[in-house]
SETIZA-192607 format. One line per 10 residues: number of its first residue (from 1); for each residue x, y, z of N, C-alpha, C, O. Coordinates in steps of 0.2 Angstrom, whole numbers, plus 2048, in hexadecimal, padded with zeros to 3 digits. Layout:
<atoms>
NUM) X/Y/Z/X/Y/Z/X/Y/Z/X/Y/Z | ...
</atoms>
This chain:
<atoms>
1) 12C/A63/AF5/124/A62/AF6/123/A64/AFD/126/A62/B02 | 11E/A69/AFD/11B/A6D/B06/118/A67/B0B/112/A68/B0C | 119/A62/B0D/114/A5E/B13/10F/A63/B13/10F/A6A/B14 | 109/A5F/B12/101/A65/B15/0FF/A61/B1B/0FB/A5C/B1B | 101/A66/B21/100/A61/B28/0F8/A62/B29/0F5/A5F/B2D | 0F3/A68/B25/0EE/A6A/B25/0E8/A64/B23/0E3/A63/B27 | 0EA/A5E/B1C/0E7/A5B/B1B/0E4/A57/B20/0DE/A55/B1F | 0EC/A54/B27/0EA/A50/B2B/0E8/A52/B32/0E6/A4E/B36 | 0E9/A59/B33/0E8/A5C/B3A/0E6/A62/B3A/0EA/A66/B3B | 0DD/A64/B38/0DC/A6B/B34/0DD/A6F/B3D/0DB/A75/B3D
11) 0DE/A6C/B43/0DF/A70/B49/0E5/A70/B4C/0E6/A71/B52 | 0E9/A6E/B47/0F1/A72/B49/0F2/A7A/B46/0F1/A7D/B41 | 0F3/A7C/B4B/0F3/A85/B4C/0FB/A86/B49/0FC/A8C/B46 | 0FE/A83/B4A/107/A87/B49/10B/A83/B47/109/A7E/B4B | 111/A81/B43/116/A7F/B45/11E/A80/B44/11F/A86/B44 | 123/A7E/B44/127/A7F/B41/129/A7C/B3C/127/A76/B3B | 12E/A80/B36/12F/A7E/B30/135/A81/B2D/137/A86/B2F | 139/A7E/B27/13C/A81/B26/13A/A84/B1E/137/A80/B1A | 13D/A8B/B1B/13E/A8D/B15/141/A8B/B12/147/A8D/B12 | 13C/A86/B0C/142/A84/B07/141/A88/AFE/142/A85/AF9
21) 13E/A8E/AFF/13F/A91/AF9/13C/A97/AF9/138/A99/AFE | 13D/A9C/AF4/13A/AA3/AF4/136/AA4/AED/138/AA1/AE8 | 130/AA8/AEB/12D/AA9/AE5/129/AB0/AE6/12B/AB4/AEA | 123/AB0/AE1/11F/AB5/AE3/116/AB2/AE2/114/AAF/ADD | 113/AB5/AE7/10B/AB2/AE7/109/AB9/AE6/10C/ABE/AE7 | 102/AB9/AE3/100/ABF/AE1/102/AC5/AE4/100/AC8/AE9 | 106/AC5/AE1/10B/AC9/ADF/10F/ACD/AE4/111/AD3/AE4 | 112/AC7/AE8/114/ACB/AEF/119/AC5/AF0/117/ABF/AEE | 120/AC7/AF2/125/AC1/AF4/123/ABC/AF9/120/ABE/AFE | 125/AB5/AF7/120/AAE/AF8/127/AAB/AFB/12D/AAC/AF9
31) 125/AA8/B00/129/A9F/B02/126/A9A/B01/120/A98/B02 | 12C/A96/B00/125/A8D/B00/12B/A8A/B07/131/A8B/B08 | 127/A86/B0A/128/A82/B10/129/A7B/B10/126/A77/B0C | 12C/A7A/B14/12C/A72/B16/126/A70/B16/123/A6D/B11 | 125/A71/B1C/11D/A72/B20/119/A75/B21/11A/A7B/B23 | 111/A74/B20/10C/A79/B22/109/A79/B24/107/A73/B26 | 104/A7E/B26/0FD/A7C/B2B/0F9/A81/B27/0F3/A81/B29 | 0FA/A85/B23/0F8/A8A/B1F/0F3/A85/B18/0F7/A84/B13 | 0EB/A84/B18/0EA/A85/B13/0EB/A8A/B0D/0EB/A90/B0E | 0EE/A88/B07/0EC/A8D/B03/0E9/A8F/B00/0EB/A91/AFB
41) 0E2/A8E/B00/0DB/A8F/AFB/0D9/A88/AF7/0DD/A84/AF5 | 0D4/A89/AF7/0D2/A83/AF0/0CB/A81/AF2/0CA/A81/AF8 | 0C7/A7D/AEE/0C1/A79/AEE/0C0/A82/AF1/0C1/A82/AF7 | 0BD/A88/AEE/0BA/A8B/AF3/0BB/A8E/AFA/0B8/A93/AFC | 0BF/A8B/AFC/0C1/A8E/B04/0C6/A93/B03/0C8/A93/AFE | 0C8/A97/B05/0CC/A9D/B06/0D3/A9A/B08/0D3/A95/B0B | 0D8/A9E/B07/0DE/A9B/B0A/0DE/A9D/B13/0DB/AA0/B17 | 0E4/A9B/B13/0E2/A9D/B1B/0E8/AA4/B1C/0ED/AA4/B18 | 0E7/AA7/B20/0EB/AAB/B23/0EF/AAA/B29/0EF/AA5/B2D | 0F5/AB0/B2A/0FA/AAC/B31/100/AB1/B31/100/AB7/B30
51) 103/AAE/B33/109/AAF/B36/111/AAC/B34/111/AA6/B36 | 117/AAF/B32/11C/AAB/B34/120/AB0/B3A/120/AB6/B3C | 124/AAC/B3B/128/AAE/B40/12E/AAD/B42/12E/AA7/B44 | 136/AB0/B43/13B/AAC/B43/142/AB1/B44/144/AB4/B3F | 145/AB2/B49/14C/AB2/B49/14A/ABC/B4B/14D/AC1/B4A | 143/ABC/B50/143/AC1/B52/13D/AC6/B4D/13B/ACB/B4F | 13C/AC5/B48/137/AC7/B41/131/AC4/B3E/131/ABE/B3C | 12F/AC6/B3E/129/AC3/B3A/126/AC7/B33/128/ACC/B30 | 120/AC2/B30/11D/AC3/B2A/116/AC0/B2A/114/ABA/B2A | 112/AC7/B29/10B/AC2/B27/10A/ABF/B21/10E/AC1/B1D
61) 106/ABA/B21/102/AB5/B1A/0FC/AB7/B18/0F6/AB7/B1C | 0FC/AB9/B12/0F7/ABE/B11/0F5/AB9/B0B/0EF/ABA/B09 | 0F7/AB5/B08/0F5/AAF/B04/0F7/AAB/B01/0FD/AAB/B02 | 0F6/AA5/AFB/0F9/AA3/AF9/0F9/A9F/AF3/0F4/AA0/AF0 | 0FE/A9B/AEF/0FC/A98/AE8/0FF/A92/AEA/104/A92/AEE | 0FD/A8D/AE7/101/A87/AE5/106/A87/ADD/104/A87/AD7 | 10C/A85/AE0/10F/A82/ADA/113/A7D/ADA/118/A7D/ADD | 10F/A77/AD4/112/A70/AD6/110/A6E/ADB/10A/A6E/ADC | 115/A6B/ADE/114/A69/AE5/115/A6D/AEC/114/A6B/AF2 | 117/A72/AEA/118/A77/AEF/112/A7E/AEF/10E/A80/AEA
71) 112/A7E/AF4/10E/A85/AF7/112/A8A/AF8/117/A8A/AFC | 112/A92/AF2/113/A9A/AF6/10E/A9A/AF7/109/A98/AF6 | 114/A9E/AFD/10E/AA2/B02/111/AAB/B04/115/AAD/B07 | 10B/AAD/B01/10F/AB4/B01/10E/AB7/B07/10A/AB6/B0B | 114/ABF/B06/113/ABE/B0E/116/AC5/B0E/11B/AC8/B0A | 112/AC8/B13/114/AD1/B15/117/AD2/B1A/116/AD0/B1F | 11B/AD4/B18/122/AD5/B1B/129/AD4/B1A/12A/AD4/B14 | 130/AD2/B1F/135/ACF/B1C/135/AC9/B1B/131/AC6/B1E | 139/AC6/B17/137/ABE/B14/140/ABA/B19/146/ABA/B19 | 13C/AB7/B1B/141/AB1/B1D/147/AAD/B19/145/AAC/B13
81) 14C/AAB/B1A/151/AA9/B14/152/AA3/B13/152/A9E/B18 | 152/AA2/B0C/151/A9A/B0C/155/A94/B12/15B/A94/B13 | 151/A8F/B15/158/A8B/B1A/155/A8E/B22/157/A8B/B27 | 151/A93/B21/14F/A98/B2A/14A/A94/B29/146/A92/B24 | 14B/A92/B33/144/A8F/B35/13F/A94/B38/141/A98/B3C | 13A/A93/B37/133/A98/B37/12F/A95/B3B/12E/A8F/B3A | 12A/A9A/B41/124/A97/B44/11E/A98/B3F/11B/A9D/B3D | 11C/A93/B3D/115/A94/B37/10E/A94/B3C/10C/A8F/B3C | 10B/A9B/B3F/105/A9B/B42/0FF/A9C/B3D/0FF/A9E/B37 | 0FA/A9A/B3F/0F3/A99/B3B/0EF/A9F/B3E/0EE/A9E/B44
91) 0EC/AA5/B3A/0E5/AA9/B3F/0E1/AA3/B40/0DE/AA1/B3B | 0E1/A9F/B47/0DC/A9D/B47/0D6/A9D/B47/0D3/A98/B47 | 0D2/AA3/B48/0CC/AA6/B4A/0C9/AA6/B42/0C3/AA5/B42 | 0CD/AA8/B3D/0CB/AA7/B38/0CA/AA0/B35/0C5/A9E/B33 | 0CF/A9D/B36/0D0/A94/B34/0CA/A91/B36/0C6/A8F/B32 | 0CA/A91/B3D/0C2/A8E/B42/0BC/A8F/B3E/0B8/A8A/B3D | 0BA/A95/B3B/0B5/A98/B38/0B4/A95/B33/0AE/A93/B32 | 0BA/A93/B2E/0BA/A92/B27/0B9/A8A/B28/0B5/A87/B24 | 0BC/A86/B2D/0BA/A7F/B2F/0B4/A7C/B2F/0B2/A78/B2C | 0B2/A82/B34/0AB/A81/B36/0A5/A80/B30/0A1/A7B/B30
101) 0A6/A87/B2A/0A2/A88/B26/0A2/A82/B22/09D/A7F/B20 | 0A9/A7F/B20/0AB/A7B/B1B/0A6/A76/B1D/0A1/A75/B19 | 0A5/A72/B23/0A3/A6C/B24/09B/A6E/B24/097/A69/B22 | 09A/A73/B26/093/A76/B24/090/A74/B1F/08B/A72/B1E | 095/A77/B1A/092/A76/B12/093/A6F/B0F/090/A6D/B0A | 098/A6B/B14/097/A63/B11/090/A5F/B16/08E/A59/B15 | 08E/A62/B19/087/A5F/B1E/082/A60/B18/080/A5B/B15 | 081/A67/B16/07C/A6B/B11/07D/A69/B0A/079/A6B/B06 | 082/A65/B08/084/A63/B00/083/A5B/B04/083/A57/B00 | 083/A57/B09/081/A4F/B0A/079/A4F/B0B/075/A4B/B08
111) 076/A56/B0F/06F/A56/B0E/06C/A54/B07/068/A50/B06 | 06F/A5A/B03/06A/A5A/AFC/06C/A55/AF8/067/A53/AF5 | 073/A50/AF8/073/A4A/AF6/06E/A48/AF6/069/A48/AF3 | 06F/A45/AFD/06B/A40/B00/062/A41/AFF/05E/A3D/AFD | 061/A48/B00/059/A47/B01/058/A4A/AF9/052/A4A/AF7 | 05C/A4C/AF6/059/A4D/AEE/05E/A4A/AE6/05D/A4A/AE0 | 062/A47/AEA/066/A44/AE4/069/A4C/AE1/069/A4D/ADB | 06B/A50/AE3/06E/A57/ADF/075/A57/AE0/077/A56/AE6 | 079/A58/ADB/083/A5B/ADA/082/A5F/ADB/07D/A62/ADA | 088/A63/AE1/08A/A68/ADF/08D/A6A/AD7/090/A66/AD3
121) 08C/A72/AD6/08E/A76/ACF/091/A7C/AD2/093/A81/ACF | 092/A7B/AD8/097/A83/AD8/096/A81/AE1/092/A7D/AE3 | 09C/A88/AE6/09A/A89/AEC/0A2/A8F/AEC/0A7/A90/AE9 | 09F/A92/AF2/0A5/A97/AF3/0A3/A98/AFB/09E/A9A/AFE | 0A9/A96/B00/0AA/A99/B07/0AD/A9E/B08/0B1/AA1/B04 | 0A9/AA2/B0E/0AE/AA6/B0F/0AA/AA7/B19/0A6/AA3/B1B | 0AD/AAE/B1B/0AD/AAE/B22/0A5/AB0/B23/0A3/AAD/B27 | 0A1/AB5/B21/09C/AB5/B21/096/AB2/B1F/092/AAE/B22 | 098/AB4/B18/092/AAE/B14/093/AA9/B0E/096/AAC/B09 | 092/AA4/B0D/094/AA0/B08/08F/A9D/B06/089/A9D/B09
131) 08E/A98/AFF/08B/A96/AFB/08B/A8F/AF8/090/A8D/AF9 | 088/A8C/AF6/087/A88/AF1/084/A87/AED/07E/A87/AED | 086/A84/AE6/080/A82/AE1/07D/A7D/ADF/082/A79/ADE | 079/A7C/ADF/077/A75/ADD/074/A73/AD7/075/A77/AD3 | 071/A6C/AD4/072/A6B/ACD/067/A68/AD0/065/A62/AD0 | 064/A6E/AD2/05C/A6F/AD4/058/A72/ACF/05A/A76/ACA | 053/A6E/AD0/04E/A71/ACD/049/A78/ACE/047/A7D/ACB | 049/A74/AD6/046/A77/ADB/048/A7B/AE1/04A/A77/AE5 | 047/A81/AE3/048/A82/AE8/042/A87/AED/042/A8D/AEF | 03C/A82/AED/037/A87/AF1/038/A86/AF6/03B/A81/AF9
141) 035/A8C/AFA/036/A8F/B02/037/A88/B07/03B/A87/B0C | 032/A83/B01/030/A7E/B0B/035/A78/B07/036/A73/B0A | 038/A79/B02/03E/A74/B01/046/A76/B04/04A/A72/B05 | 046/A7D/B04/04C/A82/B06/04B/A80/B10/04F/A7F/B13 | 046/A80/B11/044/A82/B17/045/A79/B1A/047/A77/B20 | 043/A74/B16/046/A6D/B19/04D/A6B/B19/04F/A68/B1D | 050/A6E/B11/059/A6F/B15/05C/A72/B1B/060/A70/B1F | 059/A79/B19/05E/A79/B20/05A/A76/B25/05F/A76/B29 | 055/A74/B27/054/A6E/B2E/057/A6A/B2E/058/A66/B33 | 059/A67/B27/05B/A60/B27/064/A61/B28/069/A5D/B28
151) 065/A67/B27/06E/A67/B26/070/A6A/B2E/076/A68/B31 | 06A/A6E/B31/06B/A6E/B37/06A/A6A/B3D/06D/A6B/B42 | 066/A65/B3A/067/A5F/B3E/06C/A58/B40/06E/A55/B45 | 06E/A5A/B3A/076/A56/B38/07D/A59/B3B/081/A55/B3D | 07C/A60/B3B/080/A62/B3F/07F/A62/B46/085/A62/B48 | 07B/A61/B4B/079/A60/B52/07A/A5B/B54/07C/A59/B59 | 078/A57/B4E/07C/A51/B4F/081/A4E/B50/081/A48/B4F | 084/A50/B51/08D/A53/B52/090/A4D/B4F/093/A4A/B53 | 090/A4A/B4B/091/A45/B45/09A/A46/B43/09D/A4B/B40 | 09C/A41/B45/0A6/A3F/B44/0A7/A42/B3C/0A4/A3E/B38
161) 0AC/A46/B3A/0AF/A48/B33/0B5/A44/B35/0B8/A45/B3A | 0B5/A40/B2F/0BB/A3D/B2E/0C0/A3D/B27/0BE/A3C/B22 | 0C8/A3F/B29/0CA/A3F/B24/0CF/A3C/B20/0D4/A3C/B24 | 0CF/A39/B1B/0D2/A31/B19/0D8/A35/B13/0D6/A3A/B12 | 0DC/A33/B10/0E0/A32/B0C/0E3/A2C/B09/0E7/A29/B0C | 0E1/A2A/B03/0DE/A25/AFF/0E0/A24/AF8/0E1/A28/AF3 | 0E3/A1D/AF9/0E5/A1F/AF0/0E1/A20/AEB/0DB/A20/AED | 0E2/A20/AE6/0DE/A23/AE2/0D7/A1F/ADD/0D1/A21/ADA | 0DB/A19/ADD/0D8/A15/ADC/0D3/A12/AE2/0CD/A13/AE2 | 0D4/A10/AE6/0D0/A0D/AEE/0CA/A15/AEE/0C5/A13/AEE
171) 0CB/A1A/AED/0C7/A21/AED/0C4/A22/AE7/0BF/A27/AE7 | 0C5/A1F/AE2/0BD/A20/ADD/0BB/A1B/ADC/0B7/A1A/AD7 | 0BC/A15/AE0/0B7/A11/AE2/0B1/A11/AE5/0AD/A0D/AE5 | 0B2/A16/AE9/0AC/A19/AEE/0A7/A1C/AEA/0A8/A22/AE8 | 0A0/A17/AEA/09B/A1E/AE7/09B/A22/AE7/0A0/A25/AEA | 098/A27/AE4/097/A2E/AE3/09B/A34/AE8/099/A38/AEC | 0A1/A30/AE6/0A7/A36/AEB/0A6/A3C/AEA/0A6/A40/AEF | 0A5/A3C/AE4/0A7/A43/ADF/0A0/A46/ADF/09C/A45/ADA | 09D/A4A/AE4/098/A4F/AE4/096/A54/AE2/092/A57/AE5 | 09A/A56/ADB/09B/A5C/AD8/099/A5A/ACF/09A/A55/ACB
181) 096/A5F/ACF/094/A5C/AC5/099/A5C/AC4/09B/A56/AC3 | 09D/A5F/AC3/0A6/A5E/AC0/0A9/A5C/AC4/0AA/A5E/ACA | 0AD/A57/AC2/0B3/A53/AC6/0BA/A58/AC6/0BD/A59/AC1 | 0BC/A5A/ACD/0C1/A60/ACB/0C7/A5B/ACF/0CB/A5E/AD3 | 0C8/A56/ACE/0CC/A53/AD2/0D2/A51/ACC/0D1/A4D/AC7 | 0DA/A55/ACE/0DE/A54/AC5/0DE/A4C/AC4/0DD/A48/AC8 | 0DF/A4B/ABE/0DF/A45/ABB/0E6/A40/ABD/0E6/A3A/ABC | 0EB/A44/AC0/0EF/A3F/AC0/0F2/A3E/AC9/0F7/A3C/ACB | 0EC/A41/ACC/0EE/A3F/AD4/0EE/A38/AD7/0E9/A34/AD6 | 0F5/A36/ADA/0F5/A30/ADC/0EF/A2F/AE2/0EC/A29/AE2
191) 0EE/A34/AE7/0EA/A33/AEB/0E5/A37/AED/0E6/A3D/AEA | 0E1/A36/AF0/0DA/A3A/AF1/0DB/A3C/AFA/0DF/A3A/AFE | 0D7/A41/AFB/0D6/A43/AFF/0CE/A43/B04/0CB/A49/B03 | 0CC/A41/B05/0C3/A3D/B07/0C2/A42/B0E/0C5/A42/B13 | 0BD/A45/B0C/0B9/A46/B15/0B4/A42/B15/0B0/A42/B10 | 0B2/A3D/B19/0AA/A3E/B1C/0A8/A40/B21/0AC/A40/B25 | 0A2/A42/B23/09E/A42/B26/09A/A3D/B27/096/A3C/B23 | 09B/A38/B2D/099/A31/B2C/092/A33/B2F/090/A37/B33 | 08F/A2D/B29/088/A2E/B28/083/A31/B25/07D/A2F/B25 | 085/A35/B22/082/A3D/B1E/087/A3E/B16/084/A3E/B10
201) 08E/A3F/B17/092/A41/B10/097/A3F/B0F/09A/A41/B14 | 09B/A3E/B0C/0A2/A38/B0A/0A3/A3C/B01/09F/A3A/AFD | 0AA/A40/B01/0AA/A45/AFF/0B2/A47/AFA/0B5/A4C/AFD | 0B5/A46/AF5/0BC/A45/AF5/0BC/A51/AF6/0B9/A55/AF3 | 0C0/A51/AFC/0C1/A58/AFC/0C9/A5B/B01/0CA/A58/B06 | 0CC/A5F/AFE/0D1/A62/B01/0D5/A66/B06/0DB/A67/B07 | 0CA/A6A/B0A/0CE/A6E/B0C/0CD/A6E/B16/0CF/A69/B19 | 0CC/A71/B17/0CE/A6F/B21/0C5/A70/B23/0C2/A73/B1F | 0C3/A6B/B2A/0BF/A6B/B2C/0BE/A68/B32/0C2/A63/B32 | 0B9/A69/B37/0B6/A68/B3F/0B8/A60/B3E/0B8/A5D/B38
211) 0BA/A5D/B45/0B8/A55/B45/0B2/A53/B47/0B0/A4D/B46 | 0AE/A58/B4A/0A6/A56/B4D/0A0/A5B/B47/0A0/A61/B48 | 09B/A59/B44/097/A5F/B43/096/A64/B48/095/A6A/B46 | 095/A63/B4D/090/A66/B52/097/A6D/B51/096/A73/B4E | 09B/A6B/B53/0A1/A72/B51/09D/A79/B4D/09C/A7E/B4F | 09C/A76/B48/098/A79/B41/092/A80/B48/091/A86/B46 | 090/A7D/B4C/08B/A82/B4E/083/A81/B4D/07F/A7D/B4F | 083/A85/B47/07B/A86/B40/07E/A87/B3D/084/A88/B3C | 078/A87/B39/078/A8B/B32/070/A8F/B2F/06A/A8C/B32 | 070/A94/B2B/06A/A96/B2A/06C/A98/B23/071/A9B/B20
221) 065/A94/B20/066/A97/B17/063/A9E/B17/05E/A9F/B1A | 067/AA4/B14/065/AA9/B13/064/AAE/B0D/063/AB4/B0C | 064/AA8/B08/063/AAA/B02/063/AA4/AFD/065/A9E/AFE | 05F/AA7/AF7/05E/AA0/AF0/060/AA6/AEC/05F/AAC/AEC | 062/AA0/AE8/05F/AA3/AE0/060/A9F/ADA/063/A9A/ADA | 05E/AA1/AD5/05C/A9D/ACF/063/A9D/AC8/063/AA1/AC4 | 067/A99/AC9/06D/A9B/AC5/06B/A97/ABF/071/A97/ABB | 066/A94/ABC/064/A90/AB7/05D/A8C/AB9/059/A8C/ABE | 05D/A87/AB2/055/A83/AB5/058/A7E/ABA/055/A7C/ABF | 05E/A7D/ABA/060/A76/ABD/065/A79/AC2/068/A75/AC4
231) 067/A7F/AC5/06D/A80/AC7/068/A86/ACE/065/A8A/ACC | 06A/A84/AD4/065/A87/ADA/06D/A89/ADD/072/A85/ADD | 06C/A90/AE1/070/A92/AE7/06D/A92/AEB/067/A94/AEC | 073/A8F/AF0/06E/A91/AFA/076/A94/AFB/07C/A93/AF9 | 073/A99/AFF/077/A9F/B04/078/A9D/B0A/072/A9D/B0D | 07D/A9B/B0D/07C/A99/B13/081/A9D/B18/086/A9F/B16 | 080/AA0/B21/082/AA2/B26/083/A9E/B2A/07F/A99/B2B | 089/A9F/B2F/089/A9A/B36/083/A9D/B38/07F/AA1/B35 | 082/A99/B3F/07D/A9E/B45/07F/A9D/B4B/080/AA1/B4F | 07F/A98/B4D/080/A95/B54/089/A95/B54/08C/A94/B4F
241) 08A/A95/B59/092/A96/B5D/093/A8E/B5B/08E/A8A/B59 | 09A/A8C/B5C/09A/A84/B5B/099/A80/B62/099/A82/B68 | 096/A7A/B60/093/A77/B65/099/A71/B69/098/A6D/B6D | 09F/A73/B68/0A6/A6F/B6B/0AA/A73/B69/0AB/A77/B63 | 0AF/A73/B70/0B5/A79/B6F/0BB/A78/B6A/0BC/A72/B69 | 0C1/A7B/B65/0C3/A79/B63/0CC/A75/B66/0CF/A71/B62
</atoms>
């Protein structure tokens, strides 16, 4: 089983680890590790990219899969031997980005909770622009134009994210965890993984984010559109630099 040191420290940049197997990730020779700091994709977020390093050699992380309980992670260049310890580096500049956006999108999916009652029905990050769906009726100008004040607000407000791991039972106890029409959480996990955003959104999710919003910067809706009667996209962009350093 890989420890995912990400879950509980999404700003640890590196660590040391050792290799304890070899495989293949789309379609490129794969290690799985002790340890990691390397998300590997999911809920949406992008895997992260990086670095190994070790015994004078290295290999880039160009991406990755789960299996089981272990993480490949594929990787350009020479591969390390099962048993070699390995520096595991993070692109951070990329990570920060992707941090940043994540929690952005859980400010803008606690807003439309909160002020519309709407599930998310889809969302996709990425480094420029990223998305959500919602389960709307409505998306006119001056209702598009009161989320983002109201998501940017939230964010300014530099509001504490907090991240819990939870059994499984104590975690669907909690109202309306689950803010997606579909419940994508497997049926047979002992434990949960919870962000909130205290006072705004409380959340069962996986993948890495800011401890303060303010981090977050902005955001600016840049686009809608209509994916049925019930089902509304916002396009969302950072804008502003982050409001605390990382």
């Amino acid at each position: 089983m890989t420890e995912l040191l990400y879950q509980t420290d999404s700003y640890a940049r590196d660590l040391d680890t050792a290799v304890t197997g070899h495989g293949e990730a789309n379609g490129a020779p794969a290690v799985i590790v002790a340890r990691t700091v390397l998300y590997p994709g999911g809920g949406g977020q992008p895997a992260d990219m990086g670095t190994l390093v070790w015994e004078g050699q290295q290999a880039s992380v160009t991406g990755a899969t789960k299996q089981g309980a272990d993480i490949l992670y594929a990787l350009d260049g020479p591969v390390p031997s099962v048993g070699a310890t390995i520096q595991m580096r993070v692109d951070w500049e990329r990570r920060y980005r992707l941090m940043r956006t994540h929690t952005a999108m859980h400010c803008l999916c606690g807003v439309v909770f909160r002020d519309y009652g709407a599930l998310v029905t889809g969302g996709q990050m990425a480094l420029d622009q990223s998305r959500m769906d919602f389960e709307l009726d409505d998306l006119s100008p001056e209702r598009v134009a009161a989320i983002e004040k109201a998501t940017n607000d939230a964010i300014r407000a530099d509001l504490p994210v907090r991240v819990r791991i939870l059994p499984r039972d104590e975690a669907f106890a909690i109202p309306d965890l689950i803010r997606t029409k579909i419940n994508l959480l497997p049926p047979g996990i002992a434990e949960v993984r919870t962000v909130e955003i205290v006072g705004l959104d409380l959340q069962a999710d996986g993948g890495t984010h800011v401890a303060h919003t303010g981090e977050v910067g902005g955001i600016r809706i840049v686009g809608t559109r209509s994916k049925g009667k019930s089902n509304k996209r916002l396009e969302i962009v950072l804008t502003d630099e982050p409001g605390a350093s990382a």
